[in-house]
N, C-alpha and C positions, 0 to 999 in steps of 0.2 A: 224186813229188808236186811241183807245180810250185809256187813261192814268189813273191808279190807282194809289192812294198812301195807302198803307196796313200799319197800326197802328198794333204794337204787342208790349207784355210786357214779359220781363222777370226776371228771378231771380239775376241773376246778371250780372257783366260788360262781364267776361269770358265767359260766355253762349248766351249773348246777338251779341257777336264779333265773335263767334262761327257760329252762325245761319248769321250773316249777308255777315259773308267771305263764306259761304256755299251756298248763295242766290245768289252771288255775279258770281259765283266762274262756279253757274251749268248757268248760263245767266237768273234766274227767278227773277230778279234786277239790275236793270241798276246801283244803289243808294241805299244806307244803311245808314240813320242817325239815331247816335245811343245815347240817351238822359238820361245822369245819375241821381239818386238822387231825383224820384218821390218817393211819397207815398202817398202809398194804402189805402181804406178800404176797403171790403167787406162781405159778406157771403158766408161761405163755412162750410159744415159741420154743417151747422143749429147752426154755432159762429161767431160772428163777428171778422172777423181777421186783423189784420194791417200788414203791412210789406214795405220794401224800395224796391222796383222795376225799372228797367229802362227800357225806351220807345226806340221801334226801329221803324223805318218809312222806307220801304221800296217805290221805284218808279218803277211798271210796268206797262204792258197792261191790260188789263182787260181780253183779252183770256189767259195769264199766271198766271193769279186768281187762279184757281182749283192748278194748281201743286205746285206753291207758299205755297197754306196753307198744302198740303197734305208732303210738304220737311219738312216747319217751324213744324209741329206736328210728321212730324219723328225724328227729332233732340230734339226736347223740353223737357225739364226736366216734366214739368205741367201736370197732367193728361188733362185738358180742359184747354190750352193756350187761351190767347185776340188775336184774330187774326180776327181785323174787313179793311172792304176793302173800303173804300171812291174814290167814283172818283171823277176826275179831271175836271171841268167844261171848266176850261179857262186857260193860263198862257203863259208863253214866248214861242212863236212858235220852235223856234232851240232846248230851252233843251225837251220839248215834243218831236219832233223827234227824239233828241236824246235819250231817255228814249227807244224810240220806237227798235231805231236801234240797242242798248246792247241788247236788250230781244229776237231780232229776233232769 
């Protein structure tokens, strides 16, 4: 079974606890950590904008991929939320099963 960790940012603590008890909750996350007190820069609106964001790192399979981001963009405030999907190459054999076994 292959293992993803899904990097997503949100607006705030409430919304990001929101999305991750919702991840958590439908089994498209084994794991939700959820990281206060980033900030931003980017372009949006042809403006460079700032703003304090918090990082959620979610832990699934990689066939829970698609419905993952399609939940996380039902719920998100953002019109185009971060919702990039890194996988797992290597790491402690038991919690990658286990990763595996919540998502079933």
């Amino acid at each position: 079974m292959e293992i993803n960790m899904i990097y997503i940012t949100a607006g705030s603590k409430d919304e990001a606890v929101m999305i991750g008890k919702a991840l958590i909750n439908a089994r498209l996350a084994a794991c939700v950590n959820i990281i206060e007190n980033m900030y931003s820069m980017y372009i949006w609106d042809e403006k460079l904008q700032d703003a304090n964001e918090i990082i959620l790192i979610a832990k699934t399979t990689k066939e829970r991929v698609p419905d993952l981001i399609e939940k996380v963009n039902a719920l998100h405030s953002y019109k185009c939320p971060c919702i990039v999907s890194l996988p797992v190459s290597d790491g402690n054999p038991a919690f990658l099963k286990w990763v595996a076994d919540e998502v079933q």
